[in-house]
N, C-alpha and C positions, 0 to 999 in steps of 0.2 A: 317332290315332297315340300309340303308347304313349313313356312317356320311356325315354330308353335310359343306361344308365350300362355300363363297360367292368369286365371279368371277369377274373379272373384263378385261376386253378388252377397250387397248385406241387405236388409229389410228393416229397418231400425224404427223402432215403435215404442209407444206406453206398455208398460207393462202386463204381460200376458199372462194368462191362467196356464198353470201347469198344464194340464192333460193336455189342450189343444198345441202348447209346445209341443209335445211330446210326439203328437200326430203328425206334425207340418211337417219334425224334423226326420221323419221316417217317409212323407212322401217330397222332401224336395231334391234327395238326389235323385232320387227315379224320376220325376219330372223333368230335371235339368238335362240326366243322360239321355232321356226318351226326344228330347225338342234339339237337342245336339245333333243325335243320331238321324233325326227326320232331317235336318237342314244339312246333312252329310258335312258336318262339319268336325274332325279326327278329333280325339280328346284323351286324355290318362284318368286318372284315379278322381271322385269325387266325394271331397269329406265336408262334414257338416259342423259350424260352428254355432254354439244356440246360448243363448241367455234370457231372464226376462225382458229385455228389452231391445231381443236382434233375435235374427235367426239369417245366419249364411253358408251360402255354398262356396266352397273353393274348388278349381277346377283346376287339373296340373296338364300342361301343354294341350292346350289347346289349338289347334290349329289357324292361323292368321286369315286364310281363306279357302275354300271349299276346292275339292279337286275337279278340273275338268274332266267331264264325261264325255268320250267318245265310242258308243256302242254300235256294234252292226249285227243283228242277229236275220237268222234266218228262216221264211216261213215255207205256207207251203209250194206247192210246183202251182207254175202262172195259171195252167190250163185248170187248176182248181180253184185259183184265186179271182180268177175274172171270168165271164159269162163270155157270148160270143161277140156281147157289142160291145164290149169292154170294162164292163159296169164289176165293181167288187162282188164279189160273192159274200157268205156270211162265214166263210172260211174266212177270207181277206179280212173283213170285216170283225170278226171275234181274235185273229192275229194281232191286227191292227190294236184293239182296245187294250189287249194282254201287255203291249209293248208302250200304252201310254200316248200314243199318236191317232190320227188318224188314216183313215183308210187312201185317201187322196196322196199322203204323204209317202206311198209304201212306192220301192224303188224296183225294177225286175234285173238283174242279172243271169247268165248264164254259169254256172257254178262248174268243179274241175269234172262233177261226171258227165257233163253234157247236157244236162239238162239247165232248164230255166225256172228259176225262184223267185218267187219275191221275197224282199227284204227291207228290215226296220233299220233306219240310222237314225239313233240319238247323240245329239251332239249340246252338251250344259257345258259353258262356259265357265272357269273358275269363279267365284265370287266371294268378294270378301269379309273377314267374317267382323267387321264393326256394326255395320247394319243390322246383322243378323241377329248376335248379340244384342243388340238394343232392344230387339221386337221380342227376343225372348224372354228377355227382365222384366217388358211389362207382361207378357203371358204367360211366365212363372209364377209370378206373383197372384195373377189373376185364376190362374187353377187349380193354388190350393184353397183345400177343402177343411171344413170347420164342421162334424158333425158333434149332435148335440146342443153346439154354440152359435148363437145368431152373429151374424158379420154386421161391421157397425160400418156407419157412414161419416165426414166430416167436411165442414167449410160448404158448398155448392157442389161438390162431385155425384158422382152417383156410385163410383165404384166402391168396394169396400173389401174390409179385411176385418180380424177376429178382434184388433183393435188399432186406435190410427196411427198412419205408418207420418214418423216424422221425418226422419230422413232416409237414404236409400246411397248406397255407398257401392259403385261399380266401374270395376277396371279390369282392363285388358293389358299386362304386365303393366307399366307407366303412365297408359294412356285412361281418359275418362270413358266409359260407353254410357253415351247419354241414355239412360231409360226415366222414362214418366211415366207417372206411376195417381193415380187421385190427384193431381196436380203438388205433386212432390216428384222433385227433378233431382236425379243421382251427380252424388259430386267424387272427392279423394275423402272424405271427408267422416269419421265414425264418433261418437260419442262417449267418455268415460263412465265411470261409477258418477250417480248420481249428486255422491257428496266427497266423495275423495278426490277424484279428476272432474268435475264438470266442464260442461261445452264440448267443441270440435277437436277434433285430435287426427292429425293428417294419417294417410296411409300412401306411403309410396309405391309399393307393387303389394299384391297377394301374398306371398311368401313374406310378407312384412307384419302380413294383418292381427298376425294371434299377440306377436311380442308386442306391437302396440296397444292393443285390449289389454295384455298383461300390465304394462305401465303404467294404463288409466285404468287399473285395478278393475280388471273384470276379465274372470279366469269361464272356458269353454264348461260344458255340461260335464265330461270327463275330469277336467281338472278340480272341478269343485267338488263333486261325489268326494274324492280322492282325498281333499283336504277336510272336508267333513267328517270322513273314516278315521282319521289321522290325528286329529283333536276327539274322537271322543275314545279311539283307541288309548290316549293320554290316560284319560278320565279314570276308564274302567283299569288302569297300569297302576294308579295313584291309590285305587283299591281294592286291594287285591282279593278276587273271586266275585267280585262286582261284574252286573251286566245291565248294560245300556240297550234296552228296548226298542228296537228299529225297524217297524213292519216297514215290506215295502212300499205301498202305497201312499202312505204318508212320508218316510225316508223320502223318495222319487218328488213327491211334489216340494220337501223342504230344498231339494238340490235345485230347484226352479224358481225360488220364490228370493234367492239371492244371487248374488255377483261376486262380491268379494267376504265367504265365510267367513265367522269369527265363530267356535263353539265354545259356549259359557254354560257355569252352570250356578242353576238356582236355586230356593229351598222352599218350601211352604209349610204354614204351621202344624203341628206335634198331633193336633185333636185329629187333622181328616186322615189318619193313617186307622182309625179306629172305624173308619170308614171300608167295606168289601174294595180288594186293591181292586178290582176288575174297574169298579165304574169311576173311582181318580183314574188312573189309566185311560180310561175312553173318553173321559172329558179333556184330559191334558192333550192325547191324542189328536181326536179330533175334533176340539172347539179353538186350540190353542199351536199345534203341531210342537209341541215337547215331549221330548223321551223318556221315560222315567228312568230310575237307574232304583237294579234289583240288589241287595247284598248277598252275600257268598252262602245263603241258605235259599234264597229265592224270595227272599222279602223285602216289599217295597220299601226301601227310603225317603225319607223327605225333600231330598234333592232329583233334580230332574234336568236336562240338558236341552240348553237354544242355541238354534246356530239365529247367528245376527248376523245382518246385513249393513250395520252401520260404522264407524271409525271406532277401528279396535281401540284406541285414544279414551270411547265414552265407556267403555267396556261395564265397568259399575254401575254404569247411569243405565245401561240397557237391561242389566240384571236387575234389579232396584224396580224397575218401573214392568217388568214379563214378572217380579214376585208382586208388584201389588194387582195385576189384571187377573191371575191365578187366583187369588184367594177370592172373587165374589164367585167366580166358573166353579170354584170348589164347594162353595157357600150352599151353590145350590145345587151341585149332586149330594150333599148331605142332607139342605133340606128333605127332597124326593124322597131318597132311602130314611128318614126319621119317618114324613110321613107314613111309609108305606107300610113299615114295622106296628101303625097305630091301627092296623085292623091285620083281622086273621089270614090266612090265605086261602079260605075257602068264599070270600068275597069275591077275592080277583077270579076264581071258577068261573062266579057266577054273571060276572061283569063282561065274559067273554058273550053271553050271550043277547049284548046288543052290539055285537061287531058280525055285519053279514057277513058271510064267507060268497055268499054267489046267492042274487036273487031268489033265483027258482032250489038252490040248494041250500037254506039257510046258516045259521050262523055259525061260527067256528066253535060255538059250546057245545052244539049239535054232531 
């Protein structure tokens, strides 16, 4: 049994768009265990650590190199394997193929009933797994997939990713496994919060990796959800029967869009409450990614909650500046809804009928 030490591959890039995070981080253990499992090289558990700005695999014992293979299996009887002048048959021959060899290779023994067989010997040599590792970091990277989203290119290379990879961080317990990658070469080497820890920030082994992204303050996909929940769970504690609006699909993309949460909360002026809460909501939603907060009868508030990505330190200055962007986004859902109060509703009826619904089946007023 070979020794096993634990793996780590990081991908360290500009900042990604949620969904396609969301995709990578669902095909790169299956990619990792699938190219593991081909290169027969043993492996434990594989968990995935994602930010905007990385996305990796860790891999727990991994095996140092591959097990020798020595196989003899056996096929059929000689006299159906070979013709009269010696030549394989397509017995031999379909044997042969099933067992990964060729037909010249097949061996004939005399077996315990007496009879004579031909037989396959494969013999793989152990091999070790730094090589292998290497070629798989760059073919990991290379196979995932970005639907939807166009893969970009950078410098002279040709290869690409969903966006450009700046550094690439991979080790084999202590050791470096050099992968290249668009001409970006893997070092110990991982990157902090963009404004809290910036630069390099070493990594001695795998099992090292999360408490050092903790330190350069950038918490895994899990741990930020968690702390997101946690602060606005505060919020909605501070008033009581209050509820804080969190569809998932925007929830999901704000837990991507940071590293090291901070949830604050904002207000906006007195007038757009006099506005249908439906379309403040869908504008704070999704023009802005803010939560509104409902009070203990189910009425919108003038306060709304940001998780921020910046130094809990500017805390006010980040709130301050998410309430002055607010109120033009708000400006002009009220505009809309003024105008739209300014004619009947049997206009808009009629308006539907220059909206085709299908050439040959015309319009949706129809």
């Amino acid at each position: 049994m070979a020794d096993t030490k634990d793996f780590l591959l990081e991908i360290g890039t500009e900042e990604m768009p949620s969904a396609p995070l969301i995709n990578a981080s669902k095909q790169l253990p299956k990619l990792v265990v699938k190219m593991l499992d081909e290169a027969g090289l043993s492996h434990g558990a594989v968990r995935v650590v994602s930010s905007p700005r990385r996305l990796a695999a860790i891999v727990e014992g991994v095996a140092c190199a591959t097990e020798a293979v020595n196989e003899v299996k056996r096929g059929p009887k000689a006299q159906i394997a070979f013709d009269a002048d010696g030549n394989p048959t397509k017995a031999a021959s379909g044997f042969a193929r099933k067992c990964g060899i060729d037909a010249s290779e097949l061996t004939r023994k005399v077996a315990e009933d007496g009879n004579e067989y031909v037989f396959a010997e494969k013999n793989v040599p152990s091999a070790p797994a730094m090589p292998i590792l290497s070629a798989l970091g760059h073919d990991v990277i290379a196979a995932i997939e970005w639907p939807n989203y166009r893969s970009q290119r950078w410098g002279s290379e040709h290869e690409t990713f969903v966006r450009p990879i700046r550094w690439i961080c991979a080790l084999l317990g202590t050791e470096v496994v050099p992968v290249s990658y668009a001409d970006v070469t893997s070092g110990n080497t991982t990157r902090g919060h963009r404004v809290l820890a910036p630069g390099e920030h070493v990594v001695s082994e795998p099992a090292a990796y999360e408490q050092v992204l903790k330190d350069a303050f950038v918490l895994g996909a899990e741990a930020r959800e968690a702390a997101i929940r946690e602060g606005i769970a505060a919020i909605e504690a501070a008033r009581p029967g209050s509820r804080v609006d969190t569809p998932k699909r925007i929830f999901d993309e704000v837990v991507n869009l940071c590293e090291w949460p901070t949830v604050l909360v904002g207000t906006f002026d007195e007038e757009f409450l006099r506005v249908p809460q439906e379309i403040i909501c869908e504008s704070m939603l999704s023009n802005q990614r803010y939560f509104p907060i409902f009070d203990a009868e189910g009425k919108l508030t003038r306060e709304f909650v940001i998780v921020s990505n910046a130094d809990p330190k500017v805390s006010d200055t980040v709130v301050a500046g998410n309430e002055r962007v607010v109120r033009p986004r708000l400006d002009d859902a009220k505009f809309f809804f003024d105008e739209d109060l300014k004619h009947p509703m049997e206009d808009f009826v009629q308006r539907l009928g220059i909206v085709t619904f299908q050439e040959k089946l015309g319009t949706t007023l129809q």
